[in-house]
C-alpha positions in Angstrom: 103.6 96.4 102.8 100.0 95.5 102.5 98.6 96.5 99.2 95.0 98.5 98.3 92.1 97.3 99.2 89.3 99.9 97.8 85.8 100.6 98.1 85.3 102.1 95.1 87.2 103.4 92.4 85.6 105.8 89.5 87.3 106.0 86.7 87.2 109.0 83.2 89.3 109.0 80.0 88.3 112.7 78.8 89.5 113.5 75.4 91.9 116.1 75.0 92.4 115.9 78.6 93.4 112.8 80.4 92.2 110.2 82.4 90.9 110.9 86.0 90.4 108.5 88.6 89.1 108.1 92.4 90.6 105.8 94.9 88.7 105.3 97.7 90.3 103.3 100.7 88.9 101.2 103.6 92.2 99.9 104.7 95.9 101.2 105.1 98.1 99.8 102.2 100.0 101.4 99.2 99.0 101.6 95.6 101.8 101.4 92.4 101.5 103.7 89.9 104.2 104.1 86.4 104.6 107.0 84.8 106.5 107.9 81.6 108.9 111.0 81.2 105.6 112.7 78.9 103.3 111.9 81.5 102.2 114.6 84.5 100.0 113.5 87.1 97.9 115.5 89.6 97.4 113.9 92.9 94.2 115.8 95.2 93.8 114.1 98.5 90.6 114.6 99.1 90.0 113.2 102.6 93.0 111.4 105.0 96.6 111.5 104.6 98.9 109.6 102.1 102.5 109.9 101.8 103.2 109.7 98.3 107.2 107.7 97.9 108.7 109.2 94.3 111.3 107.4 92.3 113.3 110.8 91.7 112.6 112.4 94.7 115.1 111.2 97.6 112.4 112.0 100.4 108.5 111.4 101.0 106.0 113.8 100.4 102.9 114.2 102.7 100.0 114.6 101.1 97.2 115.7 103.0 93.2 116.3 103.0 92.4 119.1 100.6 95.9 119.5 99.0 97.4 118.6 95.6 100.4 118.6 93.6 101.7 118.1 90.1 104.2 115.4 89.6 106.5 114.7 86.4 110.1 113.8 85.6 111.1 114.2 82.2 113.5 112.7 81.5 112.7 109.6 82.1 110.5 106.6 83.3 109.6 106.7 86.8 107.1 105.2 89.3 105.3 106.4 93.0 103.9 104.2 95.8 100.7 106.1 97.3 101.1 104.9 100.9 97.6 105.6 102.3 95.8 105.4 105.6 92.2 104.2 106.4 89.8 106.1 104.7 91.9 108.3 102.1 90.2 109.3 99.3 92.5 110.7 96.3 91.9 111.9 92.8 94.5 111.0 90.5 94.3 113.0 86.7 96.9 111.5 84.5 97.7 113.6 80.8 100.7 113.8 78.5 102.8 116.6 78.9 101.5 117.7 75.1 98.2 118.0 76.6 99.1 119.8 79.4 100.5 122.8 77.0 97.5 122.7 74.7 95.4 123.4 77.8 97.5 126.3 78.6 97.9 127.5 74.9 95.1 126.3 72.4 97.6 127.4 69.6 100.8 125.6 70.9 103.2 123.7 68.2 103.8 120.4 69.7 106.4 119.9 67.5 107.9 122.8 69.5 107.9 120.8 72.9 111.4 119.2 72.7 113.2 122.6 71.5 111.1 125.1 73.3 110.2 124.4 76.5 106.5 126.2 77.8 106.5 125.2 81.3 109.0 124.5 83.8 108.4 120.9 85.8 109.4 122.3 89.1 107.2 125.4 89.4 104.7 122.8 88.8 105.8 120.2 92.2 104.5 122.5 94.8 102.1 121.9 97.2 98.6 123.3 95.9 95.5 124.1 98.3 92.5 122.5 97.4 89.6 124.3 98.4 85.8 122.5 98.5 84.6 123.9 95.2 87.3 122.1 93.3 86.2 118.9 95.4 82.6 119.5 94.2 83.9 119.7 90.7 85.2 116.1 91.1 82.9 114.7 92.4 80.5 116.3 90.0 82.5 115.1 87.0 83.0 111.7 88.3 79.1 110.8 89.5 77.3 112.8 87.3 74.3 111.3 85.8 74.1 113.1 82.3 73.0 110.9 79.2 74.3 110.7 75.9 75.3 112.4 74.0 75.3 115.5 76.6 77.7 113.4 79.1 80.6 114.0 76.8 80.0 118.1 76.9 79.4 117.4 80.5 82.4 116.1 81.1 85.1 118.3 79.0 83.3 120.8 80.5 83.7 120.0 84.3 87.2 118.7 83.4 88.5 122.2 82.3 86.4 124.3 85.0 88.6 121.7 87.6 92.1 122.6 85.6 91.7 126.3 85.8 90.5 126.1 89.6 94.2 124.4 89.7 96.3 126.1 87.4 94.2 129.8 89.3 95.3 128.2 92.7 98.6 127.0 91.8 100.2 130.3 90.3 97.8 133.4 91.0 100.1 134.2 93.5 100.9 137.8 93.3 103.9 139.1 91.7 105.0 141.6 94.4 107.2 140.2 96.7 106.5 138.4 100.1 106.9 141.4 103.0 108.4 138.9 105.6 111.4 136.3 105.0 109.5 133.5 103.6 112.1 130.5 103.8 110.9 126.6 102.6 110.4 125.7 106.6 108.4 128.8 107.3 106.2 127.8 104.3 106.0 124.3 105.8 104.5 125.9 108.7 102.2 128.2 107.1 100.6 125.3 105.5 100.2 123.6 109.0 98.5 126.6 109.9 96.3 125.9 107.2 95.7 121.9 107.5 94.8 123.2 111.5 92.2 126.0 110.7 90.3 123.8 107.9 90.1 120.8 110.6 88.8 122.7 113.0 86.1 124.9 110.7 83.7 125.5 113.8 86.4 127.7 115.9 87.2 131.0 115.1 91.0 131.0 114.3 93.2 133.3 116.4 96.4 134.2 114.3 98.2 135.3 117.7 98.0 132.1 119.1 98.5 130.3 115.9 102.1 132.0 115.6 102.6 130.5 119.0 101.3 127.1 118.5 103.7 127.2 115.5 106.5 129.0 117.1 105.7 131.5 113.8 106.9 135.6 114.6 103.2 136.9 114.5 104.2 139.2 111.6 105.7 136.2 109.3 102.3 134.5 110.1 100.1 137.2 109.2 101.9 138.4 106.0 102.7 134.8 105.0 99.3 133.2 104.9 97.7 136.2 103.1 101.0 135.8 100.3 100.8 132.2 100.1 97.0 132.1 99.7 95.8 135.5 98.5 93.8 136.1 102.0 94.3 137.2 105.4 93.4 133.9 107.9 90.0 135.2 109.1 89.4 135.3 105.1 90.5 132.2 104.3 88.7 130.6 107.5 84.8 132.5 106.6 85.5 131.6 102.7 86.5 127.9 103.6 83.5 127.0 106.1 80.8 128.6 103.2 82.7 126.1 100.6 82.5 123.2 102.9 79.0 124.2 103.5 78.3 123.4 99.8 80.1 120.5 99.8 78.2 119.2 102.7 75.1 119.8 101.0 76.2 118.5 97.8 76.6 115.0 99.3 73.1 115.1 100.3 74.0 113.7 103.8 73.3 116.4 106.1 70.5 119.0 106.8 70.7 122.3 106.3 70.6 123.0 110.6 72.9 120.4 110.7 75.9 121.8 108.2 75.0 125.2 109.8 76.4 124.0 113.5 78.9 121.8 111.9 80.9 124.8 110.5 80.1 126.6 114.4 76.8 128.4 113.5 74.9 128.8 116.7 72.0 130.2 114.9 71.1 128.3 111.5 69.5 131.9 110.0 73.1 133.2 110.3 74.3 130.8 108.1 71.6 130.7 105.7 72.6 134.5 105.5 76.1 134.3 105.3 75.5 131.8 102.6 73.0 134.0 100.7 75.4 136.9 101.0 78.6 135.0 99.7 76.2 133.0 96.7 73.5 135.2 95.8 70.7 132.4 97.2 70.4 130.4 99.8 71.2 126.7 100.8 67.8 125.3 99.7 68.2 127.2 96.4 71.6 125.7 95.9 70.1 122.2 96.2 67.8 122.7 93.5 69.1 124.1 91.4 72.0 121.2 91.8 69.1 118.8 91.1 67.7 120.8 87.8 71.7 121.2 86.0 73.0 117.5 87.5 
């Protein structure tokens, strides 16, 4: 297997936190990581597609653009290969397990952790949409251009606005229970369903023929997606392209007319509505103020 080659890599050690770090890929390859049994790590795939190969899970896991999941295994030492395409870009937050409960629970005993156990390691290995604010929060965090001795506020800051964003996403789901059979290959298709509306940002989904592309009852589609992710798909599809929107124009690389057909605005005044109505201002408003906090 041909190993890493990267572009770039960015790299944070934020107190009481962990350390975060970008990978960013030009070629296809694999990356080795260890990990101790205190250590969690977060993997967010941020662009491409990476199969991540777990030393105490029999099977690989596909990781995919604008998805994450939390990896540990207590008990003992254990390593991953990130198995990456062209162009994959992934965030990788490593923290001890101690500061993963102290984020949860300022007040927790950490002499409690071996007799008391706070959070259970497999609720956390699920699959965890990513939408683009949390992107923008890394991307923030890691390329920010603060000077001391603000950076450091900066950057526990940005760090603990991306945790809750995760730890919101990964168990706000609601408490009632799912109307339709919701079995772990249904699931798997639901968030297919989801990887194909967010490539394809700039078509109106249509949740009838979804269910058939996806051989999905058109019931178990409908109640499924809004269970897993809190909204129906029409929801998650006008939320998404407004997020990517802001992404877009946080990279700077794109006009305003240009993001606006990108995400299948035919009239650029729609979107700069749409945006207005979802933000409170519009695009060129975001901008600067992203220039006057950044």
């Amino acid at each position: 297997m041909q190993k890493s080659t990267r572009e770039s890599d960015q790299g944070l050690q934020i107190p009481g936190f962990g350390h975060i770090q970008e990978y960013n890929f030009h070629e296809s390859g694999s990356l080795e990581l260890n990990s101790g049994p205190r250590d969690i790590f977060l993997f967010c795939m941020r662009e491409g597609t990476a199969q991540l190969q777990v030393s105490f899970i029999p099977h690989p896991l596909e990781l995919h653009g604008e998805e994450a999941i939390f990896l540990a295994f207590p008990r003992d030492n254990w390593h991953i290969r990130i198995v990456h395409e062209p162009s994959a870009v992934v965030y990788v937050v490593r923290m001890n397990i101690n500061q993963l409960h102290k984020l949860i629970n300022p007040a927790f005993d950490t002499t409690q952790l071996e007799t008391t156990p706070r959070v259970n390691m497999k609720d956390l290995m699920k699959l965890i949409p990513v939408n683009p604010s949390l992107l923008i929060c890394f991307d923030q965090l890691l390329h920010h251009k603060m000077q001391p001795p603000y950076h450091a506020m900066f950057e526990q800051a940005k760090s603990m606005e991306i945790f809750s964003l995760l730890m919101e996403t990964a168990f706000s789901r609601q408490t009632d229970v799912c109307p339709v059979i919701l079995s772990p290959v249904i699931e798997s298709k639901i968030h297919q369903v989801r990887r194909h509306i967010i490539s394809r940002l700039d078509e109106v989904p249509d949740p009838d023929k979804l269910a058939v592309t996806y051989s999905l009852p058109r019931t178990t589609l409908r109640e499924g997606y809004k269970f897993v992710y809190g909204k129906t798909i029409h929801q998650y599809h006008a939320d998404h392209k407004l997020e990517s929107a802001m992404q877009m124009l946080n990279s700077g690389e794109w006009l305003v007319k240009e993001i606006a057909f990108r995400i299948g605005y035919q009239n650029p005044s729609h979107f700069i509505s749409a945006f207005k109505k979802k933000y409170g201002f519009t695009p060129k408003q975001y901008l600067k103020r992203e220039q006057v906090q950044i």
